[in-house]
C-alpha positions in Angstrom: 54.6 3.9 43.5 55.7 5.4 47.0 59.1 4.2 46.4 59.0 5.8 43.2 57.6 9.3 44.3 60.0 8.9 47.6 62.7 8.7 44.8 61.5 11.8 42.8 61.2 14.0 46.2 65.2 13.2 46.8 66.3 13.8 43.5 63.9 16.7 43.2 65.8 18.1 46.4 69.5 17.5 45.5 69.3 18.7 41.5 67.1 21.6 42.9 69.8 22.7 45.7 72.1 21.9 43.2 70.7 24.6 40.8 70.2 26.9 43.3 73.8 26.8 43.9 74.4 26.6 40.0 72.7 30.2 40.0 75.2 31.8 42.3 77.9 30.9 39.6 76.1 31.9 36.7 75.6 35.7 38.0 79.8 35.5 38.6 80.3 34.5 35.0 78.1 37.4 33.5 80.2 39.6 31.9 79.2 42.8 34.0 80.1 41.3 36.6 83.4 40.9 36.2 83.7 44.4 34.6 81.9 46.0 37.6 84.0 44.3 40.6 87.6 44.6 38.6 86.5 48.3 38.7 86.4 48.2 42.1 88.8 45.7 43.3 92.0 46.0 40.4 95.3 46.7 42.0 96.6 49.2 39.9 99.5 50.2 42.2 100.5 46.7 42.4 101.2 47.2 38.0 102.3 49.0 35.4 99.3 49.2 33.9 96.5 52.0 34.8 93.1 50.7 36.5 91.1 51.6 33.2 93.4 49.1 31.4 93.5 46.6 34.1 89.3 46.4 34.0 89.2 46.1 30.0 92.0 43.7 30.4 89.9 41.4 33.2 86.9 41.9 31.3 88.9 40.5 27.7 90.5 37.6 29.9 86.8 36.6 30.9 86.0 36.5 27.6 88.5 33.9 26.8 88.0 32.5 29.7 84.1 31.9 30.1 83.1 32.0 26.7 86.1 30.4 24.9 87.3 33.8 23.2 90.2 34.2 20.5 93.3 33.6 22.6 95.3 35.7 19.7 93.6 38.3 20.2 93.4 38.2 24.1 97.2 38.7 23.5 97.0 41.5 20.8 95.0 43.4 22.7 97.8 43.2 25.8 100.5 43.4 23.7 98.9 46.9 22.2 98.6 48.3 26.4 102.1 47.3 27.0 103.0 49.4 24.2 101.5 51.7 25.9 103.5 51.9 29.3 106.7 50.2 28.1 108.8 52.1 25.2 111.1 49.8 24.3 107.7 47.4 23.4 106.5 50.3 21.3 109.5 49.9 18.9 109.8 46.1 19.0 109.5 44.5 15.6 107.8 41.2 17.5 105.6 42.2 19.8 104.5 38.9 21.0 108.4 38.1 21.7 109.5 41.6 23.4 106.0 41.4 25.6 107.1 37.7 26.7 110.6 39.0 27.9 109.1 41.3 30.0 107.4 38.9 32.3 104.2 38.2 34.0 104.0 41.7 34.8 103.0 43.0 31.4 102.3 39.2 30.3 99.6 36.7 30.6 102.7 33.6 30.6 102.3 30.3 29.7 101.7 29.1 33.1 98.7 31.7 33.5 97.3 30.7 30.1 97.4 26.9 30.7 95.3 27.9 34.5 92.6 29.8 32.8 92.3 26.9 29.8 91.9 24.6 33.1 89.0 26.9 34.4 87.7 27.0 31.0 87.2 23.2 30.6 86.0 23.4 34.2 83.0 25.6 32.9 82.5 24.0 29.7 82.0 20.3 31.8 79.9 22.4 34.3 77.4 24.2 31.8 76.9 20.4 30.5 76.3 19.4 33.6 73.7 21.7 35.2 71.6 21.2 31.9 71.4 17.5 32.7 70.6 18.7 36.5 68.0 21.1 35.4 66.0 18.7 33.6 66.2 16.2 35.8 65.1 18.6 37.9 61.9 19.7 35.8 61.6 16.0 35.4 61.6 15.3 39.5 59.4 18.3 40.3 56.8 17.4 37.9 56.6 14.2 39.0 56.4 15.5 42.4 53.7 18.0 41.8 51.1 15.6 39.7 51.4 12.6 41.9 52.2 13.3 45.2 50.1 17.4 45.3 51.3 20.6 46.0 52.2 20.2 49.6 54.8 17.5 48.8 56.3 20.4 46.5 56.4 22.5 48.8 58.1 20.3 51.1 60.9 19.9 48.5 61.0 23.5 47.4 61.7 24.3 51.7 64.0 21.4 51.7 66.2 22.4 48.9 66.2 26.1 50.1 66.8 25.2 53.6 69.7 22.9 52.9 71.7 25.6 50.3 71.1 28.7 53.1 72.5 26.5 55.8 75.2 25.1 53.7 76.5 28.3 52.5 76.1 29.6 56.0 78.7 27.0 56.8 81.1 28.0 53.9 80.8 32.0 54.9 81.9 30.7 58.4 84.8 29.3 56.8 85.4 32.0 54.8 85.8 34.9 57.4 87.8 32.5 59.4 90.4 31.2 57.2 89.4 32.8 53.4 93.0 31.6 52.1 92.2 27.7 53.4 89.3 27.8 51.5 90.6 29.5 48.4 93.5 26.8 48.3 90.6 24.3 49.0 88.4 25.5 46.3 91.2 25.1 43.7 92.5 22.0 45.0 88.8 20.1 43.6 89.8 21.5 40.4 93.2 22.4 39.5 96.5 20.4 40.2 98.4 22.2 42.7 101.0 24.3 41.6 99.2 25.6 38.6 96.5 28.4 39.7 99.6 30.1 42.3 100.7 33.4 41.0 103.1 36.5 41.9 101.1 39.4 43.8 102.1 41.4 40.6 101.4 39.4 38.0 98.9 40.7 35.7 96.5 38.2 36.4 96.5 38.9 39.9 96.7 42.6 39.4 93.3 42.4 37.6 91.8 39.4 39.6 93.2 40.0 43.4 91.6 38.5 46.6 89.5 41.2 46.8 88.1 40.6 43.9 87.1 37.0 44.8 85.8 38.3 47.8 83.4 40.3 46.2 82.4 37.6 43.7 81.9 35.2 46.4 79.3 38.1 47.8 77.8 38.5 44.6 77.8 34.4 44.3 76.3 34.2 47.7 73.9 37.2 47.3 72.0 35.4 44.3 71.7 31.6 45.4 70.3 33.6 49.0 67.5 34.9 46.9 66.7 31.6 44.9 66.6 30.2 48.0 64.5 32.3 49.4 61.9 32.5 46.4 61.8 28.9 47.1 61.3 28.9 50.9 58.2 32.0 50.0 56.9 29.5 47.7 57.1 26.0 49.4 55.1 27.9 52.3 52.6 29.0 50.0 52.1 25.7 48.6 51.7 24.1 51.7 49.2 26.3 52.8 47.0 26.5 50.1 46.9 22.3 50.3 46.0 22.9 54.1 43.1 24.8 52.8 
């Protein structure tokens, strides 16, 4: 039986770090989000399309993205912008072919459409994964909390939120220091190399720039902080209240 609740305190601690974690990348796929930071971070100048269309245009390509949107009518929809700031689309009898000639300005190109299919697999595995993790998780805890008390809970819940802060302490380091190592590194546990490398002007650069990365990775950071520090408030108050 010790060996058993030792077993459920470790896996308790990993599945709940790693759903703390799990939580920063949930608030980066909300919808709003995107929206909100492409509002802030487009680079219009950099395109010929205006920052109003460049935010609708991030916001459509999340949608196809995260939530496995219409990929027809991702391209509709860019094909009727184009039209907006190049004449000679305006008049083409094929769209979809004059839009395609004019590159990966005005274009989401093959090359950009076979990345963001990669990150959506890469989000469709991880959704399936963190519902294993989080009731494995329930599982663990539970376990935790009727056989070995409250205190041993709270030792997990400060263990797990402990761990993630100093972890992603180590990551910000590495950010500030070198944020295009760790970009190229991010990608590299995900993507083949080669594939997710794209013109400063392209349009999918133009609507998702560093910046806008940046600011994700603030907003990512920002909300697995405050898990982490719900958990740390309530591992201490556990603790106590078994000292009692």
């Amino acid at each position: 039986m010790n060996a058993l609740n030792a077993l459920a305190r470790i896996v308790g601690t990993i599945t709940l770090c790693a759903l703390l974690i799990g939580a920063g990348l949930f608030a980066c796929c909300l919808r709003p989000a995107t929206s909100l930071i492409a509002q802030a971070t487009s680079h219009h100048n950099d395109s010929p399309y205006s920052q109003e269309a460049l935010v609708g245009l991030a916001t459509l390509t999340r949608d196809y993205t995260v939530d496995g949107g219409d990929r027809a009518v991702m391209l509709d929809t860019i094909a009727q912008a184009a039209s907006d700031v190049s004449p000679a689309l305006k008049n083409a009898s094929d769209k979809q072919a004059a839009l395609a000639s004019l590159g990966e300005r005005y274009t989401l190109t093959d090359d950009a459409l076979d990345h963001l299919d990669d990150v959506n697999r890469v989000i469709g595995a991880t959704r399936i994964a963190f519902v294993v993790i989080g009731i494995a998780c329930v599982a663990a805890l539970a376990h935790v909390l009727v056989r070995c008390g409250k205190k041993s809970l709270g030792g997990v819940l400060m263990a797990s939120g402990g761990a993630v802060i100093a972890l992603f302490a180590l990551l910000a380091l590495w950010v500030m220091v070198d944020f295009n190592g760790f970009f190229a590194a991010f990608h590299s546990l995900f993507f083949s190399a080669g594939t997710w490398t794209f013109s400063y002007d392209s349009l999918l650069i133009c609507m998702y720039p560093p910046d806008f990365w940046i600011s994700m990775g603030i907003l990512w950071l920002a909300t697995t902080l405050a898990g982490c520090l719900i958990c740390l408030i309530i591992g201490r108050l556990l603790i106590k209240r078994s000292a009692a």
